[in-house]
C-alpha positions in Angstrom: 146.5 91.2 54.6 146.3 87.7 56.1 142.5 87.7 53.5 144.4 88.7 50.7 147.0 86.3 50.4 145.1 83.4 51.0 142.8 84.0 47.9 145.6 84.9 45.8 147.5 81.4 47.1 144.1 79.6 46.3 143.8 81.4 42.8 147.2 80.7 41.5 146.3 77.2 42.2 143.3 77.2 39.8 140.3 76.9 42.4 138.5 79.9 41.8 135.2 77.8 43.5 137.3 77.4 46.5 138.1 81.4 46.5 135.0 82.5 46.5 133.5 80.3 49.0 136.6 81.8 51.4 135.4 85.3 50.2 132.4 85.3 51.2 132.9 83.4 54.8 135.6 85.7 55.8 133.0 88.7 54.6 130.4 87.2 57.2 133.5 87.4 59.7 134.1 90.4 59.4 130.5 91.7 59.5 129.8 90.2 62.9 132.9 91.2 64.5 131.8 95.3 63.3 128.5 94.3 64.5 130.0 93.2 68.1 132.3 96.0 68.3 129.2 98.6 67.8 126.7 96.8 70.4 129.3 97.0 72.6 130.3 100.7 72.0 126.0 101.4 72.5 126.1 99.1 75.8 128.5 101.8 77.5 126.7 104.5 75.7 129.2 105.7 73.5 127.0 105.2 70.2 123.5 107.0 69.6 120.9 104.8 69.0 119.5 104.8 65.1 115.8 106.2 65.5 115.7 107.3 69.2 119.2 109.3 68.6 119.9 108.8 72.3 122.5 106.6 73.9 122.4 103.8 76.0 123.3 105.8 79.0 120.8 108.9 78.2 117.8 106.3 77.8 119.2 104.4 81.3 118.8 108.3 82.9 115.6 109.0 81.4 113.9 105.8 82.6 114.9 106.1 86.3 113.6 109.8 86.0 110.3 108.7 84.7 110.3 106.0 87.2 111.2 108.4 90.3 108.6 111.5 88.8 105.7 108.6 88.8 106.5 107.8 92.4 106.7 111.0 93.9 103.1 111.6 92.1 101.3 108.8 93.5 102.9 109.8 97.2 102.0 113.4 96.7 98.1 112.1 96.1 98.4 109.4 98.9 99.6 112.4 101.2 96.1 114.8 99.7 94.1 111.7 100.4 95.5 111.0 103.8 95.1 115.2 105.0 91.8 115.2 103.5 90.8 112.2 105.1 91.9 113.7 108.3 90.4 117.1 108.0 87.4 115.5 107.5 86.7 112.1 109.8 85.3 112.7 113.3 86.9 111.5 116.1 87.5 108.0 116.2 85.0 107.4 113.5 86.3 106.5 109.8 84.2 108.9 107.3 84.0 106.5 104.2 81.8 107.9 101.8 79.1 105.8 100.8 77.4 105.8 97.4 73.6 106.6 97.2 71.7 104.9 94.9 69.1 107.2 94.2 70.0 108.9 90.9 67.3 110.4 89.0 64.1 108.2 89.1 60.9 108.6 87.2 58.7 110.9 88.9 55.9 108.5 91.1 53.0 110.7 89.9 53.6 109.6 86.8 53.4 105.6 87.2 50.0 104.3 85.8 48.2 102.3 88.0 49.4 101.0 91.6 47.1 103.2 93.8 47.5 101.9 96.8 50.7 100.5 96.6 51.8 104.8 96.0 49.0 105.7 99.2 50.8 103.2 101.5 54.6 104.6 100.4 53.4 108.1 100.5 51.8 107.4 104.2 55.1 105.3 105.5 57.2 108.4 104.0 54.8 110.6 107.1 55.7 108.4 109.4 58.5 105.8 109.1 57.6 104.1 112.4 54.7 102.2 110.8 57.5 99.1 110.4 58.5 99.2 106.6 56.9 98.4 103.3 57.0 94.9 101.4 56.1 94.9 97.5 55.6 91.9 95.2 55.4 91.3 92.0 56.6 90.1 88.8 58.9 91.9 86.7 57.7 95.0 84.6 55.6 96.3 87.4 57.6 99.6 88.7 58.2 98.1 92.1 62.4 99.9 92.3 60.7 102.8 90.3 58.2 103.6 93.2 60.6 103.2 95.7 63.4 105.5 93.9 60.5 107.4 92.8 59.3 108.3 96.7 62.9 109.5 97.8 63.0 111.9 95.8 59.8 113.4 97.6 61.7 113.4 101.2 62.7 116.4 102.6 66.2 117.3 103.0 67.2 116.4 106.8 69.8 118.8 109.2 72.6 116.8 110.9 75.3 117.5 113.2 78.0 118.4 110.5 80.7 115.8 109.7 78.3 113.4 112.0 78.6 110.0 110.1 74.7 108.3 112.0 72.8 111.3 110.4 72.2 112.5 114.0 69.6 115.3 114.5 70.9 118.7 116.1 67.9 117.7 119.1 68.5 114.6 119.0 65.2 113.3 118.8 65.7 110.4 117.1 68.5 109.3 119.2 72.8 109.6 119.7 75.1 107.1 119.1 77.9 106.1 121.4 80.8 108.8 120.5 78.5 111.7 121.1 76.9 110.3 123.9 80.6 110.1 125.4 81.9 113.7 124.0 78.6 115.0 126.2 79.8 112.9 129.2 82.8 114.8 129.3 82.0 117.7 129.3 82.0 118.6 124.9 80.1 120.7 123.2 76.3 120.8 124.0 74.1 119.8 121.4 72.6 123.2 120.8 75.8 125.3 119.8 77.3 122.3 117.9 77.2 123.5 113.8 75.0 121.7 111.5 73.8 120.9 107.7 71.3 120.5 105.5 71.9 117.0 103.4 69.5 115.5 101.0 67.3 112.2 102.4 69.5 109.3 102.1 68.8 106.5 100.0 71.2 103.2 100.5 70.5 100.0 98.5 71.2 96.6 100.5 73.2 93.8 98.0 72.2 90.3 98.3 75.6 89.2 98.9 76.7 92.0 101.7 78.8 91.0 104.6 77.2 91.7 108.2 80.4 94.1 108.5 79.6 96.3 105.5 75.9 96.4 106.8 76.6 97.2 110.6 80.1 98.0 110.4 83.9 97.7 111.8 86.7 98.4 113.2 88.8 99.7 110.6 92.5 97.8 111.4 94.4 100.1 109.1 93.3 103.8 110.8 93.4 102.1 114.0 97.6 101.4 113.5 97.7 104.4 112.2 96.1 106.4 115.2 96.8 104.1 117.7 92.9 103.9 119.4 90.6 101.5 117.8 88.5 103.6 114.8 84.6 102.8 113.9 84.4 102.4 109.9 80.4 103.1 109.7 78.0 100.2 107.4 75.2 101.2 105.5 72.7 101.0 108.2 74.5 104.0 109.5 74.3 106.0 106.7 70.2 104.6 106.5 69.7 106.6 109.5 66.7 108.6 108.9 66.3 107.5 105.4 65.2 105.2 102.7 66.6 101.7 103.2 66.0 99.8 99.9 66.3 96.0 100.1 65.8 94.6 96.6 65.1 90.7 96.3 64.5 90.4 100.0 63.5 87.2 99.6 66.5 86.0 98.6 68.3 87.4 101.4 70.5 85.2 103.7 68.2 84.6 107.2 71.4 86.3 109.5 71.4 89.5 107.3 67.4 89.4 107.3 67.4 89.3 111.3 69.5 91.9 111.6 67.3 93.8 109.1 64.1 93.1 110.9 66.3 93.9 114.2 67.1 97.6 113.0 63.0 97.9 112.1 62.2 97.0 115.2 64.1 98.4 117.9 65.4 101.6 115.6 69.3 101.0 116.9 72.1 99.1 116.0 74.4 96.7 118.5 78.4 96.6 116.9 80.0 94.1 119.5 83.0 92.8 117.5 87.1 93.6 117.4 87.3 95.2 120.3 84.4 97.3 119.8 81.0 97.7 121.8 78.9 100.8 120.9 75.6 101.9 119.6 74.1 103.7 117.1 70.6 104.5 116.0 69.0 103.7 112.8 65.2 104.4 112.3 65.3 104.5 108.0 61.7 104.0 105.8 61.8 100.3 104.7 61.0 99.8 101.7 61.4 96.0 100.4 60.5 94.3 96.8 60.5 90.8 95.7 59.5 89.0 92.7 57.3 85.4 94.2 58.4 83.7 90.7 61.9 83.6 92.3 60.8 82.5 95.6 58.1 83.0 98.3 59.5 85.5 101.7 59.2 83.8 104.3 56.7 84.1 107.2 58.8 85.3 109.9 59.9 88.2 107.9 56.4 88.8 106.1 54.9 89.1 109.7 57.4 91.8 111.1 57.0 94.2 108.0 53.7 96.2 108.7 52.5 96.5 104.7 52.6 93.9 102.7 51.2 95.1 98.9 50.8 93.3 95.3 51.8 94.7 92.2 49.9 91.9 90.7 47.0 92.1 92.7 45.0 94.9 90.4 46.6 94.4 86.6 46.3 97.4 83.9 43.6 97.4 81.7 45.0 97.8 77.9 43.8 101.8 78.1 45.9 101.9 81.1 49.0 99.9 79.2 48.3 102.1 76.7 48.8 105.6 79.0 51.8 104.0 80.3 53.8 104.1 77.2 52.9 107.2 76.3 
């Protein structure tokens, strides 16, 4: 009413400029107070959205359902991970599954060239106490692919099952600290525990690992959990009685190269750290490469590796190139 009679008053006076600005401010006015009144009514869910054709309220509900539904997933696969972890672990010993590196190599009778660089692998694959095999060479000369290449010709081992060192049911190549203890007391003798059959193991060593990853830990979260200290196993344990693979050893750091050579010679490991003090044994085939373009190895660790071989030292002939790509 109030819009009404002040256009007419504005009109009779002859200012129909005037008029129409006021017509069209009030319009705007009115627009954004409808505009406020029907946010507000969709704040407190009384008026459906336009495309979703839900309410403020019913998309508030089905947020916090999605929300809780995600949640009770991810602690539902916590909970598997944590029982299957269980199930699965020895006692006092952290069962962390360790990725081989092996995959599916090209097949060493098949590399052209390299005689006796293959003669000394395949002879250090009969007996892995000869003290490891060093091979140099430039790139292109199959130095990984012979070392893949002879894992894949190792027999498959027996272990105690679930035993995270790779122990032998006899025992011949030695117990680590937890068994040793379980015989003490009177467990299980080493005859009527239950084995398996694994595949040789094949662990790469990276340039940059820590001496805990290579020897291994105390693992502080199990060990709040369980309340007694638990072992988390390195990759020399899970070496044991395989192929360790050190690529680029002469670009190693010296403290994780002396406690290489330290494994090669005595065939055990020491873990004194966290509380910890045990042993375990590890008596792997050594099989080192390096390329001497990035560096020379140095004497100390030349000197305790028993073979020392040179790609380089007998280069293909072109018939020989010519075999190799075909």
């Amino acid at each position: 009413f109030f819009f009404f009679f002040v256009v007419s008053f504005v009109l009779r006076r002859g200012r129909q400029t005037i008029a129409m600005r006021l017509t069209g401010a009030l319009s705007a006015v009115g627009a954004a107070l409808c505009a406020t009144q029907i946010v507000t009514a969709f704040s407190f869910g009384n008026v459906r959205a336009p495309f979703t054709g839900r309410t403020a309220t019913e998309l508030r509900v089905a947020s916090e359902e999605a929300v809780t539904a995600e949640a009770a997933e991810r602690a539902k696969a916590v909970m598997e991970a944590e029982e299957m972890m269980a199930n699965s672990a020895g006692p006092g010993i952290k069962d962390n599954k360790l990725m081989d590196v092996g995959g599916r190599p090209f097949p060493l009778s098949m590399i052209v060239g390299q005689d006796n660089i293959k003669q000394a692998l395949l002879l250090s694959a009969v007996n892995n106490r000869m003290g490891g095999v060093v091979i140099s060479g430039g790139k292109g000369t199959a130095k990984s692919v012979m070392a893949r290449a002879l894992h894949q010709l190792l027999p498959p081992i027996e272990v105690i099952k679930n035993s995270a060192f790779n122990i032998d049911p006899e025992g011949e190549f030695g117990l680590d600290d937890f068994i040793k203890t379980d015989l003490e007391n009177g467990g299980v003798p080493m005859s009527e525990r239950e084995t398996e059959i694994i595949d040789a193991p094949f662990v790469q060593v990276p340039l940059n690992v820590m001496e805990d990853r290579l020897i291994g830990s105390a693992d502080l979260e199990e060990s709040v959990k369980s309340g007694k200290t638990v072992f988390s196993p390195g990759l020399l344990a899970k070496a044991h009685r395989g192929v360790l693979y050190v690529d680029d050893i002469n670009l190693l750091d010296e403290e994780t190269a002396n406690i290489l050579l330290n494994v090669v010679t005595e065939g055990e490991v020491l873990v004194e750290r966290e509380g910890l003090s045990l042993r375990y044994p590890c008596k792997p085939l050594l099989i080192a490469t390096f390329n001497p373009d990035e560096g020379e190895l140095r004497d100390h660790l030349l000197d305790r590796i028993s073979v020392a071989l040179s790609a380089d030292a007998q280069p293909l002939e072109l018939i020989q190139r010519v075999d190799a790509v075909e």
